[in-house]
C-alpha positions as YAML, in Angstrom:
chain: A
units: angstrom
residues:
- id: 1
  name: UNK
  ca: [13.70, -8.66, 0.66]
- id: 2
  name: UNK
  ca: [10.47, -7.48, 2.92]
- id: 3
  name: UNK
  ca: [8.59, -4.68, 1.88]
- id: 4
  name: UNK
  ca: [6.51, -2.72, 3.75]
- id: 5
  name: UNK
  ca: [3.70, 0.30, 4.30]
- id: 6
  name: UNK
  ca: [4.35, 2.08, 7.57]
- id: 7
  name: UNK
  ca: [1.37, 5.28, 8.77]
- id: 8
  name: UNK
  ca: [3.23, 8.36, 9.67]
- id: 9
  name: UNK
  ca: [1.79, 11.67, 11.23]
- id: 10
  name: UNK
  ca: [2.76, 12.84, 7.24]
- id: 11
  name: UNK
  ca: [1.03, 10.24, 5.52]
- id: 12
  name: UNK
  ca: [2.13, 6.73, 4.47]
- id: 13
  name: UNK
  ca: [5.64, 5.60, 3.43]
- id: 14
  name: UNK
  ca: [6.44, 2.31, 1.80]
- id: 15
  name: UNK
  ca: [9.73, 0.78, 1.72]
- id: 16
  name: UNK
  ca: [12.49, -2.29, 2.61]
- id: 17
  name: UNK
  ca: [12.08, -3.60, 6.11]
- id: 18
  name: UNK
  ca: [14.81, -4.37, 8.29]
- id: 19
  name: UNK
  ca: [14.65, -5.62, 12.12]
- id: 20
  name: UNK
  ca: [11.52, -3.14, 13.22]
- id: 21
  name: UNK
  ca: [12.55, -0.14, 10.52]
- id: 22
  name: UNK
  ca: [11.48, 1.02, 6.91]
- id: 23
  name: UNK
  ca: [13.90, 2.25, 4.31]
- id: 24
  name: UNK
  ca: [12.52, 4.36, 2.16]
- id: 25
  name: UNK
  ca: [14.77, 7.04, -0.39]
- id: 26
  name: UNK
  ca: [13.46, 9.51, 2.01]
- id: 27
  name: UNK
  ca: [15.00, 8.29, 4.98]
- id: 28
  name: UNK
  ca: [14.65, 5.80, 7.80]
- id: 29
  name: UNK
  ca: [11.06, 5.12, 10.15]
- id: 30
  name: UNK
  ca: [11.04, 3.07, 13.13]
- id: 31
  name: UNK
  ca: [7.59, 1.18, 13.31]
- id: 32
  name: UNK
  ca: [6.52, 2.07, 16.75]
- id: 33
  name: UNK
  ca: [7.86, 5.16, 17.14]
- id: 34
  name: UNK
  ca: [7.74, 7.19, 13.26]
- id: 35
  name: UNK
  ca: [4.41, 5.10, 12.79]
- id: 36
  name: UNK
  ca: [2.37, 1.86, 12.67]
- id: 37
  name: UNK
  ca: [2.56, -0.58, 9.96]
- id: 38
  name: UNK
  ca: [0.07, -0.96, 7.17]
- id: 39
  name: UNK
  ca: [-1.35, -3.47, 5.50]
- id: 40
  name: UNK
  ca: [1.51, -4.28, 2.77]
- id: 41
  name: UNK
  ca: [-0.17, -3.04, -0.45]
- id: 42
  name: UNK
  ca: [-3.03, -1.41, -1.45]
- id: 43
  name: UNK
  ca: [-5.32, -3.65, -3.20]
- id: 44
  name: UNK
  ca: [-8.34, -3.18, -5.83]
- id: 45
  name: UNK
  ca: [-9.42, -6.69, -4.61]
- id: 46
  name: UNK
  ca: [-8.62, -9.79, -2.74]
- id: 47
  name: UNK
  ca: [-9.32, -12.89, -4.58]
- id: 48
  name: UNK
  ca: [-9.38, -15.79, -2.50]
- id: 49
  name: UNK
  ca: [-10.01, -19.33, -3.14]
- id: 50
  name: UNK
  ca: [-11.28, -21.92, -1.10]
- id: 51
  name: UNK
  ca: [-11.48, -25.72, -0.73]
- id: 52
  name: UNK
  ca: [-8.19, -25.80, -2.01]
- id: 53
  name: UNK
  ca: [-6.43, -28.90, 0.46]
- id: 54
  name: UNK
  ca: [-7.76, -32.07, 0.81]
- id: 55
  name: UNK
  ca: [-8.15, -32.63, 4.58]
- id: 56
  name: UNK
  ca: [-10.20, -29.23, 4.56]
- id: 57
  name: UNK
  ca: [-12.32, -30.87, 2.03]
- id: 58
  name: UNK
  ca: [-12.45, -34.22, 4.35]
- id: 59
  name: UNK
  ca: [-13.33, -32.46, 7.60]
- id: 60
  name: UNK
  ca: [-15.53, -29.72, 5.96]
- id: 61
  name: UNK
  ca: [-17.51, -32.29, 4.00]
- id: 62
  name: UNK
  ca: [-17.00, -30.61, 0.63]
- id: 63
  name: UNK
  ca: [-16.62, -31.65, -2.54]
- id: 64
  name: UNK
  ca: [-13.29, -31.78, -4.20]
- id: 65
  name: UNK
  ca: [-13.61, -28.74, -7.31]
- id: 66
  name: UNK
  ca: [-12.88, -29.18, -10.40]
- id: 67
  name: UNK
  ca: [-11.78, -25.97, -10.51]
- id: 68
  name: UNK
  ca: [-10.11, -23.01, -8.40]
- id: 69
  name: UNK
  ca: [-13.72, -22.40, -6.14]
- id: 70
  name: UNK
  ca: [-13.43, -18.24, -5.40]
- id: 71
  name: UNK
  ca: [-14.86, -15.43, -3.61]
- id: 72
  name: UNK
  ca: [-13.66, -11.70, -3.62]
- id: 73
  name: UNK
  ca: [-12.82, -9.66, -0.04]
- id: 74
  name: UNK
  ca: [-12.93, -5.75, -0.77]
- id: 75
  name: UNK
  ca: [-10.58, -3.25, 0.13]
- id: 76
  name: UNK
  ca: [-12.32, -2.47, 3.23]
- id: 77
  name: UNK
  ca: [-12.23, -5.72, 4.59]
- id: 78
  name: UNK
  ca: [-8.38, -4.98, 5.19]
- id: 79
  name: UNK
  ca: [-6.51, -4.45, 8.55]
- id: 80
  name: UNK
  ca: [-2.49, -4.57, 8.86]
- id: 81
  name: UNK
  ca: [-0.48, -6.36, 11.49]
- id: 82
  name: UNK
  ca: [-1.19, -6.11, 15.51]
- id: 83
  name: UNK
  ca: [-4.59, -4.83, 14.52]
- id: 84
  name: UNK
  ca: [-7.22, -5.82, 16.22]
- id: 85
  name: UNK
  ca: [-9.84, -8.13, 14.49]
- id: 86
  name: UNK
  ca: [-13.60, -6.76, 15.72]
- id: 87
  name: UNK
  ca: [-15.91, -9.17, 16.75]
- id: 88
  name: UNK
  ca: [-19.32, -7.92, 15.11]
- id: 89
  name: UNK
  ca: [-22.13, -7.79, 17.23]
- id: 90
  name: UNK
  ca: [-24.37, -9.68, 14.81]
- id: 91
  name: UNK
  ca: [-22.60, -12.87, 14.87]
- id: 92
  name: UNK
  ca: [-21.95, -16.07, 17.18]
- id: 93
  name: UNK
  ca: [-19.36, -18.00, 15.33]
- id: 94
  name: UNK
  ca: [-16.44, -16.14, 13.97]
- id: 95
  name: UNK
  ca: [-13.22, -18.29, 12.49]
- id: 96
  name: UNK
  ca: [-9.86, -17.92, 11.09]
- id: 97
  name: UNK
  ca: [-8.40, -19.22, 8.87]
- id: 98
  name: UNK
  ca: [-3.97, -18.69, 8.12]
- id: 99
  name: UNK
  ca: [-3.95, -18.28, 4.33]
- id: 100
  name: UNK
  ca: [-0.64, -17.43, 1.92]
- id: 101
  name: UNK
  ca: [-1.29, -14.89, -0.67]
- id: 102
  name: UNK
  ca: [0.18, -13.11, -3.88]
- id: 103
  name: UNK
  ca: [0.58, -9.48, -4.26]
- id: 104
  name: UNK
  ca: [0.37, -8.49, -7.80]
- id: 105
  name: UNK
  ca: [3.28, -6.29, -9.39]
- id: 106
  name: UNK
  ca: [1.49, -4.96, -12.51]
- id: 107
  name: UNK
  ca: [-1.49, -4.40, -14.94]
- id: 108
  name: UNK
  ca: [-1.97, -8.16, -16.06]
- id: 109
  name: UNK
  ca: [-4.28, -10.88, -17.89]
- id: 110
  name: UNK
  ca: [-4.73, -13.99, -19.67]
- id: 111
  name: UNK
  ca: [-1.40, -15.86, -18.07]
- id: 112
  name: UNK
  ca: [-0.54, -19.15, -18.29]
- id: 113
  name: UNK
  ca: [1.39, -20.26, -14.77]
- id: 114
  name: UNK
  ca: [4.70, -20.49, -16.08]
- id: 115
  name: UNK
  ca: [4.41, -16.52, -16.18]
- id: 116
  name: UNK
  ca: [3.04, -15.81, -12.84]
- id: 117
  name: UNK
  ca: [6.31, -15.45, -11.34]
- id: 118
  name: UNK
  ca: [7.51, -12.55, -13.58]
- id: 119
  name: UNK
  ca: [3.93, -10.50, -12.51]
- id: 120
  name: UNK
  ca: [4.14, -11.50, -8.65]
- id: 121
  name: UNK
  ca: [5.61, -8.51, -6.10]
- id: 122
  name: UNK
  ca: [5.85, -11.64, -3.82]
- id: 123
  name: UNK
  ca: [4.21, -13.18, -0.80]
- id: 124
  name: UNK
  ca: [2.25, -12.28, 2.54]
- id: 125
  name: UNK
  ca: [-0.08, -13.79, 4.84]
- id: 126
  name: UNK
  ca: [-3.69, -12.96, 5.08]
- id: 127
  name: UNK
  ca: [-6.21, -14.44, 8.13]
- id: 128
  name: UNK
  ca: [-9.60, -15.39, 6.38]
- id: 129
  name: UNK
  ca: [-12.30, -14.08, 8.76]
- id: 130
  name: UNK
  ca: [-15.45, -15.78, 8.30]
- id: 131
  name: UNK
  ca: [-18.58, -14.96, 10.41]
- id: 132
  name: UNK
  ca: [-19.54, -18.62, 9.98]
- id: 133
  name: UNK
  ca: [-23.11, -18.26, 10.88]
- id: 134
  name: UNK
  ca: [-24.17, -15.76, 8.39]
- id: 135
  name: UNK
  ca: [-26.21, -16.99, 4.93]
- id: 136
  name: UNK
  ca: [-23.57, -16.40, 1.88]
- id: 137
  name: UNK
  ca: [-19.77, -15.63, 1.54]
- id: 138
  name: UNK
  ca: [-19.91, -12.31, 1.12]
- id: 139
  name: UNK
  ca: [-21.91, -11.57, 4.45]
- id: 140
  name: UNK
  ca: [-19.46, -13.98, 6.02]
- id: 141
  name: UNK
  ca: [-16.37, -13.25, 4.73]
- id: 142
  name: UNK
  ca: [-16.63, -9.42, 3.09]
- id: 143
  name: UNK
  ca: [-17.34, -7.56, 6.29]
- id: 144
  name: UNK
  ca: [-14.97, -4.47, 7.40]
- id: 145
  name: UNK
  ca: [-12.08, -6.30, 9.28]
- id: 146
  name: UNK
  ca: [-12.60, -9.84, 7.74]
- id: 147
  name: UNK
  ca: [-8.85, -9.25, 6.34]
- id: 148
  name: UNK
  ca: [-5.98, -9.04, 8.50]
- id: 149
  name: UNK
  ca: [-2.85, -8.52, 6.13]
- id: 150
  name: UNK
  ca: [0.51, -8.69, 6.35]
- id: 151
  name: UNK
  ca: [3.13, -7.92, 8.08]
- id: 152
  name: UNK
  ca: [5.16, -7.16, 4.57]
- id: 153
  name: UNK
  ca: [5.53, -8.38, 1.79]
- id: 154
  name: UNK
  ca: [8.28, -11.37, 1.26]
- id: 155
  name: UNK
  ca: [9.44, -10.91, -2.35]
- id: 156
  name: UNK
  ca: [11.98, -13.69, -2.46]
- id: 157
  name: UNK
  ca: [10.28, -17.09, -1.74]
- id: 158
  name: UNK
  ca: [9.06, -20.27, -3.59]
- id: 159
  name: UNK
  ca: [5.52, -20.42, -2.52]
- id: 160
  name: UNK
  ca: [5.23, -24.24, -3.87]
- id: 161
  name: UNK
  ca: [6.63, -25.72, -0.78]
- id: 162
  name: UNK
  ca: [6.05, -23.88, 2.91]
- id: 163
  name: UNK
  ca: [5.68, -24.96, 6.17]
- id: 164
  name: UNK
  ca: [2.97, -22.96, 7.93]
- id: 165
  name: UNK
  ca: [1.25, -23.05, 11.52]
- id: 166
  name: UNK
  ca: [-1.43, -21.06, 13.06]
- id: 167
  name: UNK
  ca: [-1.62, -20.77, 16.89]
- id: 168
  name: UNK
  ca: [-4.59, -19.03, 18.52]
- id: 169
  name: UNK
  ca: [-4.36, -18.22, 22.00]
- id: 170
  name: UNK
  ca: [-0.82, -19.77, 22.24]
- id: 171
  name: UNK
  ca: [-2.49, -22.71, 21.32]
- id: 172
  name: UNK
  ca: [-1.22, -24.80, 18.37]
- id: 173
  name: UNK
  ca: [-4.62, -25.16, 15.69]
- id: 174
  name: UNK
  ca: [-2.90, -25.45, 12.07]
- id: 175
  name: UNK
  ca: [0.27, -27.29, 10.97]
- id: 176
  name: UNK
  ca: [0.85, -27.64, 6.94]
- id: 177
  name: UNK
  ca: [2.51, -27.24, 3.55]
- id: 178
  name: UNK
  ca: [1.99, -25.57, 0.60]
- id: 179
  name: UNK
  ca: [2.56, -28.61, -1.18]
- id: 180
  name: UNK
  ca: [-0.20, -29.89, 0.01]
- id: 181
  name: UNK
  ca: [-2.85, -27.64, -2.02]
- id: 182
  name: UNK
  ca: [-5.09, -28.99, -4.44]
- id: 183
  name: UNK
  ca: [-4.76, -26.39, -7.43]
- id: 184
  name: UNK
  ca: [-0.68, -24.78, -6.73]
- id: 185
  name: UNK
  ca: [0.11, -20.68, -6.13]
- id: 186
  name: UNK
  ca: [0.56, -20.63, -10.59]
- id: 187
  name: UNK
  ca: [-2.36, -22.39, -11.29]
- id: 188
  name: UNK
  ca: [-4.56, -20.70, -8.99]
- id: 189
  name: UNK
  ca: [-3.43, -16.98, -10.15]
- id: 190
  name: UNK
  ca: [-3.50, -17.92, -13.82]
- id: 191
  name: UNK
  ca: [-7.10, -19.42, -13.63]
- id: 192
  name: UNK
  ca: [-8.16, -16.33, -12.03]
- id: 193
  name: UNK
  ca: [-6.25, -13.78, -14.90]
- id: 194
  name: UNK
  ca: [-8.50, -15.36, -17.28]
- id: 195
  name: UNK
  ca: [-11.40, -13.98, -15.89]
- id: 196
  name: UNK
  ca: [-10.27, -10.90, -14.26]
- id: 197
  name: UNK
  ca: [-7.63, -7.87, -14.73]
- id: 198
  name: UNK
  ca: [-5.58, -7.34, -12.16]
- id: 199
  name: UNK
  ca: [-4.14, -4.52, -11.26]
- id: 200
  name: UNK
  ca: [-0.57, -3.75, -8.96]
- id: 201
  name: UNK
  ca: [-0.91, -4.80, -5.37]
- id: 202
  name: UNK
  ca: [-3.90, -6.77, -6.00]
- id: 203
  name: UNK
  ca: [-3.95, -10.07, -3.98]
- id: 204
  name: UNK
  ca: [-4.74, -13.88, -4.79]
- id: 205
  name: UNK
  ca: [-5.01, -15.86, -1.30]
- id: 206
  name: UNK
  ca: [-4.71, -19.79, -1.57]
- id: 207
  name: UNK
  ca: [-6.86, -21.37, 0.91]
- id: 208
  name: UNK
  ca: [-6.81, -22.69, 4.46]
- id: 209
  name: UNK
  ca: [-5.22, -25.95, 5.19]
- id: 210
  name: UNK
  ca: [-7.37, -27.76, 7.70]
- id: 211
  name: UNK
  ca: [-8.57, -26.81, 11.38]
- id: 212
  name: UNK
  ca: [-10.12, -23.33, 10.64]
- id: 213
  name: UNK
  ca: [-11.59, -22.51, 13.74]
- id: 214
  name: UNK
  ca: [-13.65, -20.37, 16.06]
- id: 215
  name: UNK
  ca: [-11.54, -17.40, 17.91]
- id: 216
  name: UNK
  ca: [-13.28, -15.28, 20.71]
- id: 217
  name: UNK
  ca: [-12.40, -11.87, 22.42]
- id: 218
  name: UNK
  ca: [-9.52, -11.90, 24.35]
- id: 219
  name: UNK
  ca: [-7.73, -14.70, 21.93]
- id: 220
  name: UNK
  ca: [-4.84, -13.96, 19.53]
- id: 221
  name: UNK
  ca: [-4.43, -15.54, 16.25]
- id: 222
  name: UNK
  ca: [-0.94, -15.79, 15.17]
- id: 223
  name: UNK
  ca: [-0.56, -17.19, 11.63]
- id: 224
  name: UNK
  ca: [3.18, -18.30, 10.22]
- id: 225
  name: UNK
  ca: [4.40, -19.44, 6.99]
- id: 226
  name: UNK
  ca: [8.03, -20.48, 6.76]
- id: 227
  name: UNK
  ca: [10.20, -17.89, 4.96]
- id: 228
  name: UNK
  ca: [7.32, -15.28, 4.89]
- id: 229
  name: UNK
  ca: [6.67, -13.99, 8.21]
- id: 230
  name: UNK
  ca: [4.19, -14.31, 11.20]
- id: 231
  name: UNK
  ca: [0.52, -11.97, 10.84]
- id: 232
  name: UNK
  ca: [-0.55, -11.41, 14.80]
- id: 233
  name: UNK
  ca: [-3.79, -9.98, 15.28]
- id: 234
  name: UNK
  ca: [-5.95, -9.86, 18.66]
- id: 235
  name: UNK
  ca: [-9.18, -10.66, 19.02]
- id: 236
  name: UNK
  ca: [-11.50, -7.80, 20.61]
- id: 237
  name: UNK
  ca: [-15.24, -7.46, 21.94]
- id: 238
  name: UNK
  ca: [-17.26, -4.56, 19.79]
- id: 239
  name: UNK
  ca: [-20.84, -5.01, 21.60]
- id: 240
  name: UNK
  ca: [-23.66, -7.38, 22.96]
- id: 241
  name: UNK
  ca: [-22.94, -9.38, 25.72]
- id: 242
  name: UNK
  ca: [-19.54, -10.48, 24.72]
- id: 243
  name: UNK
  ca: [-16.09, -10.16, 26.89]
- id: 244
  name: UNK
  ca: [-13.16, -9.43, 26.09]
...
């Protein structure tokens, strides 16, 4: 089942989606039309790790971690589905990266993997903006927009095992499997309940598979993994001497 946040002139609804409409118990919204989607949930936090697939390690020249290696987006970084990712002013090399990620279903800590199913809402894509040229994570990768998110929430999927793709510009940059992570969906999110609390709709991302790469205005980065759904988002000028 997909689940899904759609804007209305009334406020947001959440509900199932089916072929371009949300179900709610209220009634019936066409996305378009009754409203525009939403990012899928509504998140305290987005905890993301990184390093987490070998090639990315190989053509990154990065250490392999011992551990889960993490950094923390804020709500505001979020945007939903179709829209579009700013390019900030005060950088020269901004990236994407496709990412799967975890929504959380409830008030949890302190789990071991075998019970991260049972706490998981299910699955959605996120793109990991990173303003590549910027000193630290968090200027590079916790600015307003650095979180495209979505388009809904997949709730019945085996994360261990997807094919994904990411194609920017029509152009074919990212081709992997979930299998292929170093630390797998479980381990990740019950590493990071040890240290933190988290709280319904938060969201665990699990890396980029190799080829994250540079986007500019005018480009649009469509990210894919099998049995979840495609995240679209266009690329658009904000300011300087950029074109879009």
């Amino acid at each position: 089942m997909r689940l899904a946040r759609l804007l209305t002139p009334d406020g947001p609804v959440s509900g199932r989606y089916e072929d371009g409409v949300v179900v709610t118990d209220d009634g019936r919204y066409e996305v378009g039309r009754d409203g525009r989607l939403l990012p899928p949930c509504d998140p305290s936090a987005l905890y993301c790790v990184g390093r987490n697939y070998a090639e990315t390690l190989d053509q990154m020249a990065y250490e392999r971690p011992e551990e889960p290696d993490f950094f923390i987006k804020p709500p505001a970084s979020l945007i939903a589905h179709g829209d579009p990712i700013r390019y900030p002013d005060w950088t020269e090399e901004l990236t994407y990266a496709g990412e799967l990620v975890a929504v959380i279903d409830e008030r949890c800590r302190d789990l071991n993997p075998a019970d991260v199913p049972d706490v998981v809402r299910g699955y959605t894509v996120l793109n990991d903006v990173d303003a590549l040229d910027q000193d630290g994570r968090t200027a590079r990768k916790a600015f307003d927009g650095s979180a495209p998110l979505g388009p809904w929430i997949e709730t019945d999927v085996d994360p261990t095992g997807l094919e994904m793709s990411t194609t920017v510009g029509g152009e074919r940059r990212q081709d992997a499997n979930t299998e292929l992570m170093l630390f797998d969906p479980y381990e990740v999110v019950a590493y990071l309940s040890r240290r933190f609390t988290f709280e319904p709709g938060d969201c665990v991302a699990f890396g980029s598979p190799a080829n994250p790469g540079l986007v500019e205005p005018g480009e649009t980065v469509d990210i894919t993994y099998e049995g979840v759904g495609t995240l679209s988002n266009p690329v658009v000028a904000t300011g300087g001497d950029r074109r879009g």
